[in-house]
C-alpha positions as CSV (number, residue, x, y, z in Angstrom):
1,X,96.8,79.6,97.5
2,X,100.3,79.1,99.0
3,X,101.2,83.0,97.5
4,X,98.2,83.8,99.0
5,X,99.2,83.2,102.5
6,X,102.5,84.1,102.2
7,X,101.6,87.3,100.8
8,X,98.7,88.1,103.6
9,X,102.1,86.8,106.1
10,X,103.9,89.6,104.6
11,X,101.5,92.7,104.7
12,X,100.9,91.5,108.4
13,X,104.9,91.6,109.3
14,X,104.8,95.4,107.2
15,X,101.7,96.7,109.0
16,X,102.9,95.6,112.3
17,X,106.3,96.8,111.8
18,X,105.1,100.3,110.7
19,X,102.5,99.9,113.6
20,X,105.2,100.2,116.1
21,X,107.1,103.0,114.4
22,X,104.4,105.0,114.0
23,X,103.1,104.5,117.9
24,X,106.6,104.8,119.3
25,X,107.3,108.2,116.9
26,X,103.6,109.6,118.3
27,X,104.0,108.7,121.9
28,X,107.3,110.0,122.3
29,X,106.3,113.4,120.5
30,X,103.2,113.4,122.7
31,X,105.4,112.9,125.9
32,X,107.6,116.3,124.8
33,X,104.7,118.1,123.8
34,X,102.6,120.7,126.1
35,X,99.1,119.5,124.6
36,X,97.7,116.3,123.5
37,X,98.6,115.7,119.8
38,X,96.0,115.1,117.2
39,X,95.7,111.1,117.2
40,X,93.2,111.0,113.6
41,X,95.5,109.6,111.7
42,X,97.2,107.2,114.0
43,X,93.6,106.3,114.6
44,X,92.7,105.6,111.0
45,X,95.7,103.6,110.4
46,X,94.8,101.5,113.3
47,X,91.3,100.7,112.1
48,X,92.4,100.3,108.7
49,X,94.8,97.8,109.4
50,X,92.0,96.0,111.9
51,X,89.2,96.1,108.8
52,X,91.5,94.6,106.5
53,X,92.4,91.7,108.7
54,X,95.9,92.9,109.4
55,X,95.9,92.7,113.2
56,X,93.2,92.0,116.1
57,X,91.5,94.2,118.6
58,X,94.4,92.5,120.9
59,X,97.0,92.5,119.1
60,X,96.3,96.6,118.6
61,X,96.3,97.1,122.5
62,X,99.1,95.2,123.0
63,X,101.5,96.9,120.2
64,X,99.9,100.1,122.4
65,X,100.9,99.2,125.6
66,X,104.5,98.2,124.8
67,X,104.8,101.4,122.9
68,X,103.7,102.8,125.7
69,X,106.3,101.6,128.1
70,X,108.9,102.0,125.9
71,X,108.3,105.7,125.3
72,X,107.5,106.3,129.3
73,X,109.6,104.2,130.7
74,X,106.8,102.2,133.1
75,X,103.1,100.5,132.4
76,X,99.9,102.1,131.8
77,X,97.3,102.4,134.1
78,X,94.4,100.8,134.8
79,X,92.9,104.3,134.0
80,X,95.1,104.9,131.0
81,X,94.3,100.8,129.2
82,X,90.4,102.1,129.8
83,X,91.3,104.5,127.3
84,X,90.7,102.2,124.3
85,X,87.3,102.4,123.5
86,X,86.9,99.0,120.9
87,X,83.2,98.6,120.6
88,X,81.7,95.1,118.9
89,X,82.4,96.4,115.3
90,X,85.4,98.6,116.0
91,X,82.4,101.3,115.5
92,X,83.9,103.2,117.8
93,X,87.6,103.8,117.8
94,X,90.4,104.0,120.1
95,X,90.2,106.8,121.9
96,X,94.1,106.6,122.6
């Protein structure tokens, strides 16, 4: 049971730590690029890691946001945090 946990500890440090590469890689590709990038796969990765108990719905916006700032330089918008679309069963998706 203690391995357990530890182990579960550790694939959530991993996840989150890839989380925030791949967000920070995408957003700063998307603010060089002409047209939106394709977001599927970020997209998938985010739900995966949400189904699997990895990270919250929270926790997922919040790893967003910093990226965010990081990448532009200032805070989304009230427009741009309506973006996330997180229905009652992560049915939906993010629309980032």
């Amino acid at each position: 049971m203690i391995h357990e946990k530890a182990d579960l500890l550790s694939c959530k440090k991993a996840y989150s730590v890839s989380l925030k590469h791949k967000l920070q890689k995408h957003l700063q590709l998307q603010s060089a690029a002409a047209n939106p990038l394709d977001r599927r796969w970020l997209n998938g990765f985010m739900a995966a890691g949400f189904h699997s108990g990895l990270i919250t719905l929270s926790e997922l916006k919040l790893e967003y946001m910093k990226a965010h700032r990081n990448s532009y330089g200032e805070r989304m918008t009230e427009a741009q945090e309506q973006q996330f679309v997180v229905g009652e069963t992560f049915g939906s998706y993010f629309r980032l």
